[in-house]
C-alpha positions, 0 to 999 in steps of 0.5 A, a space after each residue: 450529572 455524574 461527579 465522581 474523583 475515581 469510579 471503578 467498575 471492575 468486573 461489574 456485569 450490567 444486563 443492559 446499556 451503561 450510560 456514563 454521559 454528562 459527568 466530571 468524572 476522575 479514572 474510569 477503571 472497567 477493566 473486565 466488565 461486562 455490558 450486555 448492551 451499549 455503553 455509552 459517554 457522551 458530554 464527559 469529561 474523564 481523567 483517564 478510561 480503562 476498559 482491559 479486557 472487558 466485554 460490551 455486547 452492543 456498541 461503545 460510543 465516546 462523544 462530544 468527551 474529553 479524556 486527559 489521559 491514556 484511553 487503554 482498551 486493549 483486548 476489549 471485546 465489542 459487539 457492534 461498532 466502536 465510535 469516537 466522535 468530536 472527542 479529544 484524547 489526551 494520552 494514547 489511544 489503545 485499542 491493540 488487540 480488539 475483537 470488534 462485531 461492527 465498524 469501527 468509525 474515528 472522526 475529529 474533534 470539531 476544535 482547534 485541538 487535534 482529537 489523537 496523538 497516538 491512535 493504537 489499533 495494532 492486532 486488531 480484528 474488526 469485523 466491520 469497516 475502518 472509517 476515519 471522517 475527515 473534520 477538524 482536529 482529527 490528529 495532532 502534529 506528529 500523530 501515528 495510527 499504528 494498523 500493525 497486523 490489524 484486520 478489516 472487512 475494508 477502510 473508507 474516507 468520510 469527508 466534508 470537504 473533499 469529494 473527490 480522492 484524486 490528486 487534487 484532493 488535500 483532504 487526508 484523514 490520515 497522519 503522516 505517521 502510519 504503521 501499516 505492515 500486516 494490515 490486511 482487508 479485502 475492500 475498498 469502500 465509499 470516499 464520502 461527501 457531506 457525511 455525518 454520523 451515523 448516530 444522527 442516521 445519515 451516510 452522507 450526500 455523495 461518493 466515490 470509489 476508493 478504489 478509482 484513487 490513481 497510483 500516485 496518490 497511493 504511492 504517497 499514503 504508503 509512504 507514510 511509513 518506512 518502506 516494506 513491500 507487504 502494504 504496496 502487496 497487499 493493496 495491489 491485491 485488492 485493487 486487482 480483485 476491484 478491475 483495476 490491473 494497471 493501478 495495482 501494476 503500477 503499485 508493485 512497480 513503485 515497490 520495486 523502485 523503492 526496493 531499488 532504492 533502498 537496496 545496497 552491493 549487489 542486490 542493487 546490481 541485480 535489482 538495477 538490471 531487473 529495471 534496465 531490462 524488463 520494467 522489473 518484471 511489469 513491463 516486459 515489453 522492455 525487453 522488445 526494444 531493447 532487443 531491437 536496439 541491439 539489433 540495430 546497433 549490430 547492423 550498424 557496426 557490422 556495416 561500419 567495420 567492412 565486415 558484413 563480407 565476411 558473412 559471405 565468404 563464410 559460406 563461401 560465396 565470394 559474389 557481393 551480398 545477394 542478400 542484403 538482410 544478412 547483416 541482420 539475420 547475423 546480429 539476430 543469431 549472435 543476439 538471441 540464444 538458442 535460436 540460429 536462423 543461419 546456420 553458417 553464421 555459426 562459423 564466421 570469424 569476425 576481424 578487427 574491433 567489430 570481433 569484439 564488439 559481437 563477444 560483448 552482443 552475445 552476452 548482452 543477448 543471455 542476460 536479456 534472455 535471463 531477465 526476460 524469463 524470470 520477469 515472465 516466470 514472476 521471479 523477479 517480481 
C-alpha cells in the first residue's frame, strides 16, 4: 500500500500506467506530468489531486476514492476516457478546459454521501460521450454541473432504476443546479437499464432513446438554469436532425414562452402579439382562425347595425341584396390587404358605430397580415 503525507510528481513522464490504487495518501500534486498509459487510483483515499495541465495517453480512472479537497484538473489532456466511479470528492471538481479522446463517464458514490458538490466541466472538448450513471450519491443537496460552453459528440443516462425517460421517470442523474449555455452535441444517446461500468466490460441489459423523452420533460431539464434561448436552440436542432420536428417544434415554443415571460415594456407588447396571433411563428395556423373570427364578427355586426344595404346602394343598386354573401365578401376585403374581391366595396361609407367598428377590422387585418409574414419568414421565431 501506498503512505505518503504529500506526493509531488510534477513534470514526472512515465513511459507506462501510473497506478496510484491502495494507499493513504496526502496532496497528490502531478501538475504537468505526463503518462504514456493509464493512470489509475482505485481504494485511495487522497487529501487533495492536482492534475493541471498535465497529459495522459490512455485513460484516468478514480474509483472506489475518497479525495477530502478540490480534485482540479484543469487543462488536462487525456487519451481515452476519464472515469469517476463510486467516488466522493469533497471539494470542487475541476475539469474546465479539458482536452478528452474518449468518454467521459460520472457515476455515484454507492453511499448515503453525495459523490459532488460542484462538478466543473466548462470549456471542455470531450471527443466522446458524456455519460452520467444514476447510483446513489451522485450529487449532494445544492450540487452544480457547469457545461458552460463545453463540447460533446453526445450525452446519455445510464440508470439502475429507471428504464424508461418519459414523465413518469423520477430518475434524473442531473442536479437542479446546471449551467448549460454553450454546450453543444450532435447527439443523443442510449437511456440505459441495469448499466454498470465499463471496466467490468458490460453496457448494460436495455434501452431507450434519448431521443424519444417528450417536451415537457425536457422543458423541465432546461429549466434547471436561468433562462437563455441557446440550450432550447441547441436541442431542438439535434432532436430535428434525430426525426423529431414536433418535440423540437415544441421546445422553441417553450422558449418563446419563457422569453414571454421574462420580457418587459414593449417587447413584451410585441412578443405578446407574435403569441396572440401566429403561436409565435409555430403555429401559424393561428392566424387561420383568427381571420375567420373576424370574418364573422364582421358579418355579424354588419347585419346587426342594418348596414349590409349600404353594400347595395354603393353599387347602386336599390333591389334588396340578390347576393346574400355580400355581407361576407365586405368583411373579407376590409379584413384582408391587398386583396379586394369587390371592387365597389372600395367606395361604401358605412353610417353609425358599425363605421367605426370596420376602422378597428381594417387595422386588426394589417397586424395580422404583419405577423403572419414575419412568422412565415422566420423573424419572429
Amino acid at each position: 500500500k501506498l503512505h505518503y503525507k504529500r506526493l509531488i510528481l510534477n513534470n514526472v513522464a512515465v513511459a507506462g500506467t501510473l497506478d496510484l490504487s491502495s494507499g493513504q495518501l496526502g496532496d497528490v500534486d502531478a501538475s504537468t506530468a505526463r503518462v504514456g498509459e493509464d493512470l489509475h487510483i482505485d481504494r485511495t483515499t487522497l487529501k487533495g489531486l492536482k492534475l493541471s495541465g498535465a497529459s495522459i495517453g490512455g485513460s484516468l480512472l478514480l474509483s472506489n476514492s475518497t479525495v477530502n479537497s478540490d480534485c482540479s484538473c484543469d487543462h488536462l489532456r487525456v487519451g481515452g476516457d476519464v472515469e469517476i466511479d463510486k467516488s466522493v470528492i469533497g471539494g470542487q471538481v475541476k475539469l474546465s478546459y479539458l482536452d478528452i479522446g474518449g468518454d467521459v463517464l460520472v457515476s455515484g458514490s454507492g453511499r448515503s454521501t453525495g459523490a459532488f458538490k460542484v462538478f466543473d466541466l466548462s470549456a471542455a472538448h470531450v471527443a466522446g460521450n458524456l455519460v452520467l450513471r444514476r447510483e446513489r450519491g451522485i450529487w449532494r443537496q445544492g450540487s452544480q454541473l457547469n457545461l458552460e460552453n463545453t463540447s460533446v459528440r453526445a450525452f446519455e443516462h445510464r440508470s439502475a432504476q429507471c428504464a424508461d425517460v418519459g414523465p413518469g421517470c423520477v430518475d434524473d442523474p442531473w442536479p437542479k443546479d446546471l449551467d448549460l449555455i454553450g454546450f453543444t452535441y450532435t447527439q443523443l444517446e442510449t437511456f440505459r437499464q441495469n448499466a454498470v461500468p465499463r471496466s467490468k466490460g458490460s453496457e448494460g441489459s436495455e434501452g431507450r432513446d434519448l431521443a424519444d423523452r417528450d417536451a415537457p420533460t425536457w422543458v423541465t431539464w432546461l429549466k434547471k438554469e436561468p433562462f437563455d434561448p441557446q440550450p432550447f436552440e441547441q436541442l431542438a436542432t439535434v432532436l430535428r436532425q434525430l426525426g423529431r420536428p414536433e418535440t423540437a417544434t415544441s421546445l422553441l415554443y417553450a422558449e418563446k414562452n419563457e422569453e414571454l415571460a421574462q420580457a418587459r415594456g414593449m417587447t413584451k407588447c410585441l412578443v405578446w402579439l407574435d403569441w396572440v396571433f401566429v403561436g409565435f411563428g409555430y403555429y401559424p395556423a393561428v392566424a387561420g382562425l383568427w381571420i375567420l373570427g373576424l370574418l364573422g364578427l364582421g358579418v355579424l355586426f354588419l347585419n346587426g347595425s342594418g348596414e349590409r344595404r349600404g353594400i347595395s346602394r354603393a353599387s347602386h343598386s336599390y333591389e334588396p341584396d340578390p347576393f346574400p354573401l355580400k355581407g361576407l365578401v365586405y368583411s373579407f376585403d376590409i379584413l384582408v390587404p391587398l386583396i379586394t374581391l369587390y371592387k365597389p366595396d372600395e367606395d361604401v361609407i358605412l353610417r353609425g358605430w358599425v363605421r367605426y367598428y370596420f376602422f378597428i377590422h381594417r387595422l386588426l387585418g394589417w397586424v395580422l397580415a404583419s405577423f403572419l409574414v414575419a412568422g412565415l419568414a422566420g423573424l419572429t421565431k
